[in-house]
C-alpha positions in Angstrom: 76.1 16.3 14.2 76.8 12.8 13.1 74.8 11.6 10.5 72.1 8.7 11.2 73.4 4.8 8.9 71.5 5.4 6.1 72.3 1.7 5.1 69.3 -0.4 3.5 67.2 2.5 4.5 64.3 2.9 1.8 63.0 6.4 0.9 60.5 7.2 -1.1 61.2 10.5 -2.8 58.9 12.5 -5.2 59.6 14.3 -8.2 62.6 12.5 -8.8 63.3 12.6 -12.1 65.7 16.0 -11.9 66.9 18.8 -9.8 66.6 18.6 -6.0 65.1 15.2 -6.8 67.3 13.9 -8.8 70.5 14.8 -6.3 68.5 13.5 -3.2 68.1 10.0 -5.0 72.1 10.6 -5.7 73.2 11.3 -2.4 70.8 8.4 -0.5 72.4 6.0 -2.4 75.9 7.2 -2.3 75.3 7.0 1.7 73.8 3.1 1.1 70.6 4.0 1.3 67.7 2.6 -1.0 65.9 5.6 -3.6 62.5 4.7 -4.4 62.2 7.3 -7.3 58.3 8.8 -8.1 57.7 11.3 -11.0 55.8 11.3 -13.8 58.9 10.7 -16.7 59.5 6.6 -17.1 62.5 7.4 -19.2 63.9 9.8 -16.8 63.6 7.6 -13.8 64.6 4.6 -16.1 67.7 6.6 -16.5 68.3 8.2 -13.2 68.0 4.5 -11.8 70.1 2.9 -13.8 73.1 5.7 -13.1 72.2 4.4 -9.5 73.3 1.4 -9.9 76.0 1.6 -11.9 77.8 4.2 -9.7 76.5 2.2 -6.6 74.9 -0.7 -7.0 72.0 0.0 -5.6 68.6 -0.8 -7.3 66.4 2.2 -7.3 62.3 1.0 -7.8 60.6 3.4 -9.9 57.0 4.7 -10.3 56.1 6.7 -13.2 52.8 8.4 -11.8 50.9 11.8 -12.2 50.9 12.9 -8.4 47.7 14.7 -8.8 46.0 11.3 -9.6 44.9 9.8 -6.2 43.7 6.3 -7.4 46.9 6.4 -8.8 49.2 7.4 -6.4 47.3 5.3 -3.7 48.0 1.9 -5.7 51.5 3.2 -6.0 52.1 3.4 -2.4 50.3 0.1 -1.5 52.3 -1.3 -3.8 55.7 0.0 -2.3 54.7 -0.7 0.9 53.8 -4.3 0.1 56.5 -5.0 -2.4 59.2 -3.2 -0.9 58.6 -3.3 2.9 59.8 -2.1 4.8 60.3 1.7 4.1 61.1 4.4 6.0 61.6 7.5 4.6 59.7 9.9 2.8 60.5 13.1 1.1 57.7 15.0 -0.6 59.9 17.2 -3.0 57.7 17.5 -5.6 56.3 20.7 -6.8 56.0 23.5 -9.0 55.6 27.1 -9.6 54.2 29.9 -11.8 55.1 33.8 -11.5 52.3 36.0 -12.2 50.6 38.6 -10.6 47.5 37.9 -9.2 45.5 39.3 -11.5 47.0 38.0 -14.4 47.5 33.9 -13.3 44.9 31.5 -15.1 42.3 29.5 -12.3 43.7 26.0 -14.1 47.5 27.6 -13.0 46.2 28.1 -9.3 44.4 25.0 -9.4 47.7 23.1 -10.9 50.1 24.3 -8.1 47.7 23.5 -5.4 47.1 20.4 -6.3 50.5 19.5 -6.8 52.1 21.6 -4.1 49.6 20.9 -1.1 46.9 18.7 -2.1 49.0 15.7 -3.4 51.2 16.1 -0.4 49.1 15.8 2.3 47.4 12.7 0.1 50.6 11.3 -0.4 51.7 11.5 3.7 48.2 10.6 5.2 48.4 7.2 2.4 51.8 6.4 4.0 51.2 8.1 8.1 49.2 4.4 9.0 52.3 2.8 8.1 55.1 4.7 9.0 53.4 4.2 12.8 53.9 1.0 12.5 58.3 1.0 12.3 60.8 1.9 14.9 61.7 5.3 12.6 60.4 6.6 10.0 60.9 10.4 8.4 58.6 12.7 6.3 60.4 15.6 4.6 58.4 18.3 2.9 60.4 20.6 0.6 58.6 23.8 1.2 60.1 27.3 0.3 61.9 30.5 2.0 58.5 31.8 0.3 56.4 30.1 2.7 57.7 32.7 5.1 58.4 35.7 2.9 55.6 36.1 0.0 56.6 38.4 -2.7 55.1 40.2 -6.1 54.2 37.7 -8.9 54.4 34.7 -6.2 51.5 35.7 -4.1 49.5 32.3 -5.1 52.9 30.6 -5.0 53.7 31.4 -1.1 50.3 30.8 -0.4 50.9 26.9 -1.4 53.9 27.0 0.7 52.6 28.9 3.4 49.7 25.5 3.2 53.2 23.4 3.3 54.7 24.9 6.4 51.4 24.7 8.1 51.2 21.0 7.4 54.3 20.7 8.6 54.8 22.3 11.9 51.2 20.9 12.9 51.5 17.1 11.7 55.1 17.3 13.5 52.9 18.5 17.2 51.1 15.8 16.6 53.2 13.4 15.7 55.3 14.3 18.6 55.3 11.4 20.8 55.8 8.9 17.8 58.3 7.2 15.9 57.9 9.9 13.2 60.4 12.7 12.2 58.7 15.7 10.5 61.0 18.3 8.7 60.2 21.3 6.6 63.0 22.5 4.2 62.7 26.2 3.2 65.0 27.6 0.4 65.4 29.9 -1.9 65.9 30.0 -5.3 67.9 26.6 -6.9 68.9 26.2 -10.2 66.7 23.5 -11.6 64.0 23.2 -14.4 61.9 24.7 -11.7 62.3 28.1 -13.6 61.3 27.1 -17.3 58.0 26.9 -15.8 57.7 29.6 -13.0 59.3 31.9 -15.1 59.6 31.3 -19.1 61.8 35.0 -20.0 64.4 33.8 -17.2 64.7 36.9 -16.2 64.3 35.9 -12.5 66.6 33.2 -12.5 69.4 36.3 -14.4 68.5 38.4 -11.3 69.1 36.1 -8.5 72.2 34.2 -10.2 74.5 35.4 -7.8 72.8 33.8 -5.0 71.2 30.9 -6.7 71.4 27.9 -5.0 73.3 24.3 -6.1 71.2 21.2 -5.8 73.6 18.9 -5.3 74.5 21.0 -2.3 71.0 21.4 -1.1 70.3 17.7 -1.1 73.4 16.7 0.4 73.0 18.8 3.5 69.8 17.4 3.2 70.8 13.8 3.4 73.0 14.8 6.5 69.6 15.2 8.8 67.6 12.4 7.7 66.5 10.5 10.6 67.3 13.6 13.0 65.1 15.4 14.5 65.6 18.3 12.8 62.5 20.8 12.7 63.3 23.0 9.8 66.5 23.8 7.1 66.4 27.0 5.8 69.3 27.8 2.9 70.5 30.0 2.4 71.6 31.1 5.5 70.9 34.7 5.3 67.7 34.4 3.6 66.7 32.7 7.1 67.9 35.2 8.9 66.1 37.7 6.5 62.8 35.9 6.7 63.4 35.9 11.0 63.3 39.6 10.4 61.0 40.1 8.3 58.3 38.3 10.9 59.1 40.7 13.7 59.5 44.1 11.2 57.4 43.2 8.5 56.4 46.9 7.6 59.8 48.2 8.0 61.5 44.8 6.1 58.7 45.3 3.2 60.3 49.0 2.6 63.8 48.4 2.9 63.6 45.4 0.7 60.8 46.7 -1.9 63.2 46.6 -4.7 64.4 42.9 -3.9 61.1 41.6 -3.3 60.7 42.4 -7.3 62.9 41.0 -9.0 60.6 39.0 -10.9 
């Protein structure tokens, strides 16, 4: 598939600051496209924006704001909008994560993914959807999660905010249908980012799963390739798709055959 001129395009990406982010603001601009970076580090962006430019000249706006705040984020977005109109991209890629088994995670933990991985989300899209209806394209990317399709020990709450992500997803794209508007969901596995000092402080997951671990900079480049496509879903990696397509017609028989790679955290 060819890939859609990204030239002068603006995209708003969140969490931007490092990992998937961090390459996606990379990779836009390499392809002449215009970063509009979000996260909550000013230093990190600061930084991140001026690599931007002085690998490609582009300038990259950036936002330091807490996602969760929604007086916050919602002057944020009227400001882009306003300021740098017009835009026409946005890729929700910020999130986080906390192994634990369900009896043992805190309610603040639960609340904290929630908030950040659905709530703020579907805050920051609706903010933006008015607009977006308003331009000839536009795109809305939600990094999501191969456990959105496959939950697992220790991830249960987790999957359940990625499960909320694919939801969101697949039902804003029906209805969004007959617009202007691209909706893409982006399942992967795991990627070696700072996501694990979080989800995972002994790093023992991230040891067990290092053979298969994902790059960023590869994720966020084949990400690049679809924007502006109408591409329903990614899934990386490949057979972790083909797994999870599996799993959903054998799930009993999947679950048994697979018990001892569903714990490796």
């Amino acid at each position: 598939m060819k890939q859609a001129s990204l030239i002068n395009k603006k995209i708003i990406i969140t969490g931007a600051s490092s990992g998937i982010g961090e390459k996606l603001a990379w990779h836009i601009a390499r392809n002449g496209g215009v970063p509009i970076l979000l996260a909550r580090s000013q230093d990190k962006l600061q930084q991140l924006s001026d690599c931007i430019y002085q690998s490609f000249h582009v300038q990259s706006p950036i936002y330091s704001v807490d996602l969760r705040d929604k007086k916050a984020i919602s002057g944020v977005i009227s400001e882009i909008t306003i300021k740098h109109d017009p835009i026409h991209g946005l890729i929700n890629n910020a999130g986080m994560g906390i192994f634990s088994e369900v009896k043992d995670i805190r309610e603040d933990e639960v609340n904290a993914m929630f908030q950040l991985n659905v709530t703020a989300l579907i805050f920051i899209t609706k903010q933006l959807l008015p607009y977006f209806q308003q331009q000839p394209v536009a795109h809305i990317i939600n990094i999501a999660s191969q456990a959105g399709k496959v939950a697992t020990p220790k991830a249960a709450i987790y999957a359940a905010t990625k499960h909320a992500v694919l939801g969101f997803s697949n039902g804003l794209r029906l209805e969004l249908a007959a617009s202007n508007i691209y909706v893409t969901a982006v399942n992967l596995g795991p990627v070696k980012t700072n996501f694990f000092l979080t989800a995972d402080p002994s790093g023992n997951y991230e040891k067990n799963v290092a053979r298969y671990i994902l790059d960023p900079d590869k994720v966020a480049k084949k990400i690049v390739r679809y924007l502006f496509a109408p591409k329903r879903e990614i899934n990386l990696p490949f057979w972790m798709d083909i797994g999870s397509r599996i799993y959903q017609m054998f799930p009993t028989v999947t679950e048994k055959l697979l018990r001892k790679q569903f714990t490796r955290k």
